[in-house]
C-alpha positions as CSV (number, residue, x, y, z in Angstrom):
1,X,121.0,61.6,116.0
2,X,118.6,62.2,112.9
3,X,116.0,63.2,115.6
4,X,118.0,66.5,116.6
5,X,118.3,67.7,113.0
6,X,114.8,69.3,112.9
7,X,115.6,71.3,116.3
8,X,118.9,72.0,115.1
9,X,117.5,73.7,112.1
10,X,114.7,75.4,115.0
11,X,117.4,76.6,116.9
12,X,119.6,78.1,114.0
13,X,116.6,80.0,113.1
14,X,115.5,81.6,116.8
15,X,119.8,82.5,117.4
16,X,119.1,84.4,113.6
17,X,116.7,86.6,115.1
18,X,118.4,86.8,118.8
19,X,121.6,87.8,116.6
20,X,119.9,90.6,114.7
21,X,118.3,91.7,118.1
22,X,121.3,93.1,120.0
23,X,120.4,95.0,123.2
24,X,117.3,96.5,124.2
25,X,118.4,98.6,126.8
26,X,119.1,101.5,124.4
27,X,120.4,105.1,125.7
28,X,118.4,107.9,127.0
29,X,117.5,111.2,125.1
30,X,114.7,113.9,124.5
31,X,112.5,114.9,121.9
32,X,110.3,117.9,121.4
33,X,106.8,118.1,120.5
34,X,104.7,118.9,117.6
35,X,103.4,121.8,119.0
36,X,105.0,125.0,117.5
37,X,108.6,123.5,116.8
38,X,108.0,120.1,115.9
39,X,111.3,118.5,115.8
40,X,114.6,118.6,117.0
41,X,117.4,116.6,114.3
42,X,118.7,113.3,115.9
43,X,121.7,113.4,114.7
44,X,124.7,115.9,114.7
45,X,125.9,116.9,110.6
46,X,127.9,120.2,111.5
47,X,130.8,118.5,112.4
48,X,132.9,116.0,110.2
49,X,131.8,112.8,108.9
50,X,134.6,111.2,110.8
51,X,133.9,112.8,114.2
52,X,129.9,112.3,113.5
53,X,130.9,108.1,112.7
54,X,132.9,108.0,115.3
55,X,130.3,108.8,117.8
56,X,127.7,106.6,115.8
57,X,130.6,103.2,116.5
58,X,128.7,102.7,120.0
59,X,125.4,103.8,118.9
60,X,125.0,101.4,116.1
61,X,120.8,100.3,115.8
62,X,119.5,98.0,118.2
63,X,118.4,95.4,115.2
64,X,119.7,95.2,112.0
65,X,117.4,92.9,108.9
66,X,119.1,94.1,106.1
67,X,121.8,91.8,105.9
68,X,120.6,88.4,106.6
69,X,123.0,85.9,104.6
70,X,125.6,87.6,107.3
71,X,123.4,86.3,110.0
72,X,123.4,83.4,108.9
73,X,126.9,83.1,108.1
74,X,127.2,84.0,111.7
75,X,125.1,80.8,112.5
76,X,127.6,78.0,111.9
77,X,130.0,79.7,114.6
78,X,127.4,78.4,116.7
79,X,126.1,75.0,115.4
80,X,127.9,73.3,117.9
81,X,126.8,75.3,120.7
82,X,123.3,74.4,120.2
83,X,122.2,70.7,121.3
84,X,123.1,71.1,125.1
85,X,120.8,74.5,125.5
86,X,118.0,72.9,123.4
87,X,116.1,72.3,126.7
88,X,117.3,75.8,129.0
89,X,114.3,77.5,127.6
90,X,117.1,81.0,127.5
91,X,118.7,82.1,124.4
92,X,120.5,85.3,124.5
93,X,123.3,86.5,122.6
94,X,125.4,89.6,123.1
95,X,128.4,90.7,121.2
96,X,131.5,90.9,123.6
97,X,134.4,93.3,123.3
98,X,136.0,91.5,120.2
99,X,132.5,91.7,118.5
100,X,131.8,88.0,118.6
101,X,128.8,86.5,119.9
102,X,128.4,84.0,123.3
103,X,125.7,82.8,124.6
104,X,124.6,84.5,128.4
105,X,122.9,82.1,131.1
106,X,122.6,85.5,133.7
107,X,121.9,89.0,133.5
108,X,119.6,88.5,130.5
109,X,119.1,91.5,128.9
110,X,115.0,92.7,128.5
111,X,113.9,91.4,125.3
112,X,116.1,88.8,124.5
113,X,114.7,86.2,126.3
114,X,113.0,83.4,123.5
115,X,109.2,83.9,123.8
116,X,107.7,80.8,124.2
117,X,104.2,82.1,123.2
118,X,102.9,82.1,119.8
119,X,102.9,85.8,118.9
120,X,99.9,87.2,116.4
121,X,100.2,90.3,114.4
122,X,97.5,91.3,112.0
123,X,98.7,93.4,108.6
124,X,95.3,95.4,107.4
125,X,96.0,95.9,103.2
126,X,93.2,96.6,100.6
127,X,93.8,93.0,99.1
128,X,90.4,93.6,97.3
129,X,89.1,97.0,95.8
130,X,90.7,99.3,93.3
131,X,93.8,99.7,96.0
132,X,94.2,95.9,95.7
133,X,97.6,95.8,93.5
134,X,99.1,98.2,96.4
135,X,97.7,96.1,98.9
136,X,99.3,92.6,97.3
137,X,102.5,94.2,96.7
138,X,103.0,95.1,100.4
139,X,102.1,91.7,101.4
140,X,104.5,90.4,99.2
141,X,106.9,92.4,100.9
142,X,105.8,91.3,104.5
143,X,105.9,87.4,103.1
144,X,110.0,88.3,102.2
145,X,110.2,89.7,105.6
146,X,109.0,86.5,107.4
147,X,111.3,84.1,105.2
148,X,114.2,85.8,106.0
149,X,114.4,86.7,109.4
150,X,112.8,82.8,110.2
151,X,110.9,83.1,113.2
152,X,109.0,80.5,114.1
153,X,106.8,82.0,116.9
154,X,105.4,84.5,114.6
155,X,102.1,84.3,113.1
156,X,101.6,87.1,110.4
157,X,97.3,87.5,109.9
158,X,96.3,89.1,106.3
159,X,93.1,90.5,106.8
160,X,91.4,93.0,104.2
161,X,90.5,96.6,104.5
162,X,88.6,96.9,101.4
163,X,90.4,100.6,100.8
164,X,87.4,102.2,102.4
165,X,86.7,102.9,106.1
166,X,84.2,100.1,106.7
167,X,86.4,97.5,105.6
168,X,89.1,99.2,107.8
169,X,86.6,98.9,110.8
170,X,85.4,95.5,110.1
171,X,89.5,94.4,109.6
172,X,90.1,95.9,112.9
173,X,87.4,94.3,115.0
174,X,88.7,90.9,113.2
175,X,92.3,91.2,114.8
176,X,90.9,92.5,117.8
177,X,88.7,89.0,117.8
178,X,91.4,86.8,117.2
179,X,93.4,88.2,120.0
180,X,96.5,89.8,118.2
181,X,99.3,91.2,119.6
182,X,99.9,94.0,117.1
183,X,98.6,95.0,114.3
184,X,100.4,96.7,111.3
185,X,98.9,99.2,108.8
186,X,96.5,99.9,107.4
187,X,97.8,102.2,104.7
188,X,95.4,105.1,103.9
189,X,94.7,108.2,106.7
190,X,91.1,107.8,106.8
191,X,91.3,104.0,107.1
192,X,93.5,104.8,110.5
193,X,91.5,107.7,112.0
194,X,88.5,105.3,111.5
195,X,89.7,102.2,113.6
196,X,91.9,104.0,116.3
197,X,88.4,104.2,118.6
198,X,87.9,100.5,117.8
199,X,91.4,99.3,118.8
200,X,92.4,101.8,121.6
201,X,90.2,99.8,124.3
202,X,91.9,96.5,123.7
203,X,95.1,97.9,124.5
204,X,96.6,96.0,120.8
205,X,100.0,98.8,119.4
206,X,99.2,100.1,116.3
207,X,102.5,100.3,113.5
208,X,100.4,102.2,110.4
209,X,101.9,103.4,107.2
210,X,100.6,106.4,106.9
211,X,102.0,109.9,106.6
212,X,99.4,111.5,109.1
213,X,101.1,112.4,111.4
214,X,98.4,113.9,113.4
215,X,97.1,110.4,113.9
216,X,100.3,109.6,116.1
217,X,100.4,108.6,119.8
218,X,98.3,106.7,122.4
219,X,99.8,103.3,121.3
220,X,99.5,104.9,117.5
221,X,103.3,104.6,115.3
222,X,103.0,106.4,112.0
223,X,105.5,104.5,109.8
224,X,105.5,106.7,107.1
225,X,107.8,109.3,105.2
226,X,107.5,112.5,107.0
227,X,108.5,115.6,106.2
228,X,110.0,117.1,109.8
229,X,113.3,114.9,109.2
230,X,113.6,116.0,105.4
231,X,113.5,119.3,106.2
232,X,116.4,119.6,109.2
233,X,118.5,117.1,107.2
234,X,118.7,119.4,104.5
235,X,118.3,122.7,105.8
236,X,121.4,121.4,108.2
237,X,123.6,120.1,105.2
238,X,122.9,123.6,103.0
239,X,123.7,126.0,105.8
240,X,127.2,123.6,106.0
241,X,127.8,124.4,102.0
242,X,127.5,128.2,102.9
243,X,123.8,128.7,102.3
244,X,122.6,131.2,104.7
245,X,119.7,133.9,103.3
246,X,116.3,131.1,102.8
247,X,113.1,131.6,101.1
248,X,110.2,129.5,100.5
249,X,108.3,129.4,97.8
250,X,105.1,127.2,98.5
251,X,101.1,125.8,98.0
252,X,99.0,127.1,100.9
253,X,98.3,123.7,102.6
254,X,98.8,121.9,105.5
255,X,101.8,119.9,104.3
256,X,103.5,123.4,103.3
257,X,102.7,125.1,106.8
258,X,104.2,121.9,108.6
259,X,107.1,122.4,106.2
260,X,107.8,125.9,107.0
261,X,107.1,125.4,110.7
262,X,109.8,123.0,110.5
263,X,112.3,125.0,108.6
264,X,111.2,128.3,111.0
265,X,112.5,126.5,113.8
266,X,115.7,125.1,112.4
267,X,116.5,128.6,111.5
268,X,115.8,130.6,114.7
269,X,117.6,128.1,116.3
270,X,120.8,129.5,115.0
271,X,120.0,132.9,114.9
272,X,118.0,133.1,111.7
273,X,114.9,133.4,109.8
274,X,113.0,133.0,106.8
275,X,114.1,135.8,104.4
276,X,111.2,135.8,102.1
277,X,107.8,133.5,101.9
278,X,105.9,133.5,98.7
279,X,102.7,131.8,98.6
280,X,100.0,130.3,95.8
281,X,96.8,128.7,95.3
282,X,96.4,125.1,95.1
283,X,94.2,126.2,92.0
284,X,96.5,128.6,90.7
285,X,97.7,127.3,87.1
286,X,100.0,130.0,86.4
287,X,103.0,130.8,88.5
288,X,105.0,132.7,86.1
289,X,105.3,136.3,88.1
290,X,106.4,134.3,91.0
291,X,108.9,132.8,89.6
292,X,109.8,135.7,87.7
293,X,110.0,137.9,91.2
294,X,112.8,135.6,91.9
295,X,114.8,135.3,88.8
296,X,114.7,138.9,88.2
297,X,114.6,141.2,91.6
298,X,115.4,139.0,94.7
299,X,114.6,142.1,96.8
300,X,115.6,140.2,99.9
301,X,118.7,138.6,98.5
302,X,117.8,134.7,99.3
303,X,120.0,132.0,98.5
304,X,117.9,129.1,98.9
305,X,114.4,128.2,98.2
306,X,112.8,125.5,99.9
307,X,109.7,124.4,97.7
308,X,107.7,121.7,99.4
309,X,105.7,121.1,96.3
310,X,105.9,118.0,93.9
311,X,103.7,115.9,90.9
312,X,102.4,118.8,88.3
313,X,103.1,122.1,90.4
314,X,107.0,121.3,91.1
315,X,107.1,121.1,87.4
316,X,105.3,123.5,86.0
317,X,107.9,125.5,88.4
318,X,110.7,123.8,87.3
319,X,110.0,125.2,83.8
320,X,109.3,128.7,84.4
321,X,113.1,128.2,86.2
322,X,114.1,126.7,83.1
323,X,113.1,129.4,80.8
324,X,114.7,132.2,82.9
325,X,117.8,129.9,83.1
326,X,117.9,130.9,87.1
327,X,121.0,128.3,87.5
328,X,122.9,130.3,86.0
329,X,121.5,133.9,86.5
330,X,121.1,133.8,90.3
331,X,122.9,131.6,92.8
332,X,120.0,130.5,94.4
333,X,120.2,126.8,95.6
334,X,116.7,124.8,95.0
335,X,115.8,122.8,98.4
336,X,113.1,119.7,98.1
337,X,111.5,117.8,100.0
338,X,111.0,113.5,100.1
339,X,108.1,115.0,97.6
340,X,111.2,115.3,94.8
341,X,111.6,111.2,95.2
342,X,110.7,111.2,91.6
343,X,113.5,110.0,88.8
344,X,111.4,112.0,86.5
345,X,112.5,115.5,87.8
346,X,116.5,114.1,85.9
347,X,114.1,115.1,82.5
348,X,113.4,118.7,84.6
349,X,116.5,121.5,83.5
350,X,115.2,124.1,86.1
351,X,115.8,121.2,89.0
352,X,119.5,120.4,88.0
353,X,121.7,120.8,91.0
354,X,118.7,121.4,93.5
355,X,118.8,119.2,96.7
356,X,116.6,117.3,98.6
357,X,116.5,115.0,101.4
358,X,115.3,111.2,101.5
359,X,116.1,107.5,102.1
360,X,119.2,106.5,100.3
361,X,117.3,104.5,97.1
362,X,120.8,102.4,97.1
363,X,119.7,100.5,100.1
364,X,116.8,99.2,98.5
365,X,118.1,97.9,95.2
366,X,119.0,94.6,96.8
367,X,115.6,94.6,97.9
368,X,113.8,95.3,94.9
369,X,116.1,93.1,92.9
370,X,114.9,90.4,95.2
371,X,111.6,91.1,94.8
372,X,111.6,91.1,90.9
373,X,113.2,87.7,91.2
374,X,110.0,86.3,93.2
375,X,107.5,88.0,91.9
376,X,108.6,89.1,88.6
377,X,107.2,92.5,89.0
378,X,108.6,95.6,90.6
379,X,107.4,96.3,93.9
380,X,105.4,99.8,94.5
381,X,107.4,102.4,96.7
382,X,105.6,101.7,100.0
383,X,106.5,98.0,99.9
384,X,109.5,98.4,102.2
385,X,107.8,99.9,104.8
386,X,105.7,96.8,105.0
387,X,109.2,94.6,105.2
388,X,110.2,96.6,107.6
389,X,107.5,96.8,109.9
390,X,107.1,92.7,109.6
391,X,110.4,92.5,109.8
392,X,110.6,94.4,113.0
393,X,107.6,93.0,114.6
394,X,109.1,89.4,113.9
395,X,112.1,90.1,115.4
396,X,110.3,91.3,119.0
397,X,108.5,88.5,118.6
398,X,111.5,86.8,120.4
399,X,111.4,88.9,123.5
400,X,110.3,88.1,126.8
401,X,106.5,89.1,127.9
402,X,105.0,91.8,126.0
403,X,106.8,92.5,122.8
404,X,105.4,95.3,122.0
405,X,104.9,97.7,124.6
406,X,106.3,100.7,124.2
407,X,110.1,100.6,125.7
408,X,110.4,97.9,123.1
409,X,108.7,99.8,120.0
410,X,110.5,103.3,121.2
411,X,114.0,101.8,121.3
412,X,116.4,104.9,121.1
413,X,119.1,103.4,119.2
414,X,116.1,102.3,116.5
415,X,116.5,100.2,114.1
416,X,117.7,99.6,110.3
417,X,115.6,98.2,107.4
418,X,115.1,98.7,103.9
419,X,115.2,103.1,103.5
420,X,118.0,103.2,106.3
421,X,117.7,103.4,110.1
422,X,114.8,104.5,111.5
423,X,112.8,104.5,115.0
424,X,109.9,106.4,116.7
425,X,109.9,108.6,119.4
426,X,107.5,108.5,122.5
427,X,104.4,110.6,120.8
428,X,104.3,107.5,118.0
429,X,106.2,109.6,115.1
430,X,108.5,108.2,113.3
431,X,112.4,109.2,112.9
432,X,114.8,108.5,109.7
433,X,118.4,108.9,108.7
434,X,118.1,110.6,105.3
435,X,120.8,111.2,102.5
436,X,120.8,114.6,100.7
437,X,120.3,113.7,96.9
438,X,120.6,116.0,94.4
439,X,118.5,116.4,90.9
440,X,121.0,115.4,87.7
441,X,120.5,115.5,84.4
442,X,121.3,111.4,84.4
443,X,119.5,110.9,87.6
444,X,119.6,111.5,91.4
445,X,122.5,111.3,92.8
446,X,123.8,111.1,96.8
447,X,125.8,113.5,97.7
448,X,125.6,113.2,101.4
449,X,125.1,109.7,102.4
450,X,122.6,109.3,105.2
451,X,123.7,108.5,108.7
452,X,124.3,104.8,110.3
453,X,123.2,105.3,113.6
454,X,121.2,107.8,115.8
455,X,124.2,109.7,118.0
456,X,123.7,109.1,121.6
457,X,121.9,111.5,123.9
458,X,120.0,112.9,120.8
């Protein structure tokens, strides 16, 4: 009997990641694209939270990584289950009508047959090169991925972009070489734009962190924060609190044009439009008359003023709002985007009681907590989407065939990691449920918690 003990322990493992995979079949729905209107909200927020979770009870994300001590709690349900299969070569496990788990011989669903292969995925970080402390800290993050999830077909590949386009080539044509399956990252815009030519030929998915999301499509997923979501999610929840007359008050750059694009099209779809635009100059240092315009006149009577601005410009703002005291003078609500996920803007008067939209930063505490205890140092912002991305990819790993192509990468029920659930849509962009935070004196605070599950048909 000592002999099965090792493929006990191999079997636990593979039915943790069969558990956290539930069903890949998914629902249907449509999406817009980036031309004109760029997005369409996933998820419904003008009726009740009840009726919205109600609808979500069915629609709950296709995998699941943030819990896994309930996984494995779920595991010794099943100990006893395991020795007869050891040799079937099929492991796949479904949740019946009571919610528990059994193991299904027939009518395996796509996906969650155990992939016999040895899957590859190459991360490209700047391990080396003034980037290389960001580069080490996602790694970290992608090593805490592996261990808990456990599976044992997965081979993760570190290989080193350098931070500069060469390295990113040279990184590229290494995965390619060694045959991966998938490659994750790399991190930086450039480094992306720069090896899409190189991989695109081999056919090898591309999961990137960057926020470019121009770069998206043809076997392309842009994992990181984008702004289309942020802007509908709050837009949506302001016009609910009785918010109806917007302005904008914005840098003249790209990210501000998507911004308002975005916001545009929210509007006019129900019936509205932008009341007022006011626009400056990247270079422009003193924004006093703007905000005084505002403060003092309001010729066009707005009532919220989305600023998709941040760092030095949101707060050299914030204190021109300060020093006319507009919270109190003019019931003008301050709209943000994920560019306000800053706990310095609590130290900003002229903020308090704006609102913004962005991952829920409770769902990463266990996280970060975690990741203090291993590493003993805090991990940078953009290490979850590294943990989620291995995380993910391990998890596929598991299915049958190809784990990667693009009905399993472009699940519509998506999934849920560290910042919430998330999945991408068909033209490689990434989707999130966002909470609405708003700017406190102590801190930022959630005042609309984000969504558990993408509604059906959306």
């Amino acid at each position: 009997m000592k002999s099965l003990y090792p493929n006990l322990l191999k079997l636990k493992i593979i039915f943790l990641a069969i558990l956290l995979a539930v069903s890949l079949s998914g629902c249907t729905g449509g999406y817009s694209n980036t031309q004109g209107n760029p997005y369409n909200s996933p998820w419904v927020l003008t009726e009740t939270s009840k009726q919205v979770e109600s609808k979500q009870q069915s629609d709950q994300p296709n995998m699941d990584w943030r819990t896994p001590k309930q996984g494995r709690q779920a595991m010794s349900e099943l100990e006893q289950q395991t020795l007869d299969r050891e040799n079937r070569g099929i492991f796949s496990m479904s949740p019946n009508q009571t919610g528990h788990y059994k193991n299904q011989q027939k009518n395996v669903p796509v996906g969650q047959v155990l992939n016999k292969k040895k899957v590859s995925v190459a991360i490209l970080l700047p391990l080396s090169g003034r980037h290389q402390a960001l580069g080490q800290s996602m790694l970290q993050s992608s090593q805490m991925a592996i261990f808990d999830i456990g599976a044992k077909n997965f081979n993760l590949i570190p290989i080193d972009t350098k931070g500069n386009t060469s390295g990113a080539i040279s990184a590229a044509t290494k995965a390619i070489g060694q045959k991966v399956d998938l490659i994750i990252g790399p991190i930086f815009s450039g480094n992306l734009k720069a090896i899409k030519p190189v991989v695109q030929p081999s056919g090898i998915p591309i999961i990137a962190f960057t926020t470019d999301w121009t770069l998206a499509g043809r076997n392309t997923y842009v994992m990181g924060f984008l702004p289309f979501a942020q802007v509908e999610r709050v837009a949506n929840y302001s016009r609910s609190k009785g918010y109806n007359r917007y302005g904008v008050l914005a840098p003249k750059n790209e990210y501000s044009d998507v911004v308002i694009r975005t916001l545009s099209g929210n509007l006019r779809r129900h019936g509205e439009v932008i009341a007022d635009s006011r626009y400056f100059s990247p270079m422009q240092k003193n924004m006093h008359n703007l905000v005084k315009d505002y403060v003092i006149s309001n010729p066009n009577n707005v009532n919220a003023l989305m600023m998709p601005m941040g760092g030095a410009d949101l707060k050299s703002v914030s204190s021109y709002m300060s020093y006319y005291d507009m919270n109190r003078k003019k019931s003008i609500k301050l709209l943000g985007t994920g560019l306000w996920e800053d706990p310095s803007l609590a130290k900003e008067s002229g903020l308090h009681g704006a609102w913004f939209a962005a991952p829920d930063p409770t769902l990463r505490r266990d996280f970060e907590r975690r990741y203090k205890k291993n590493y003993d140092a805090a991990p940078v912002r953009l290490a979850s989407l590294s943990y989620d991305a291995t995380a993910l990819a391990a998890i596929l790993a598991g299915g049958n065939g190809q784990p990667y192509n693009p009905r399993n990468i472009t699940n519509i029920r998506g999934f849920s990691g560290i910042d919430g659930i998330f999945r991408f849509r068909p033209d490689g962009m990434v989707e999130r449920g966002l909470a609405v935070l708003e700017v406190r004196p102590n801190g930022l605070k959630v005042i609309d918690p984000a969504p558990r599950a993408f509604v059906s048909g959306s």
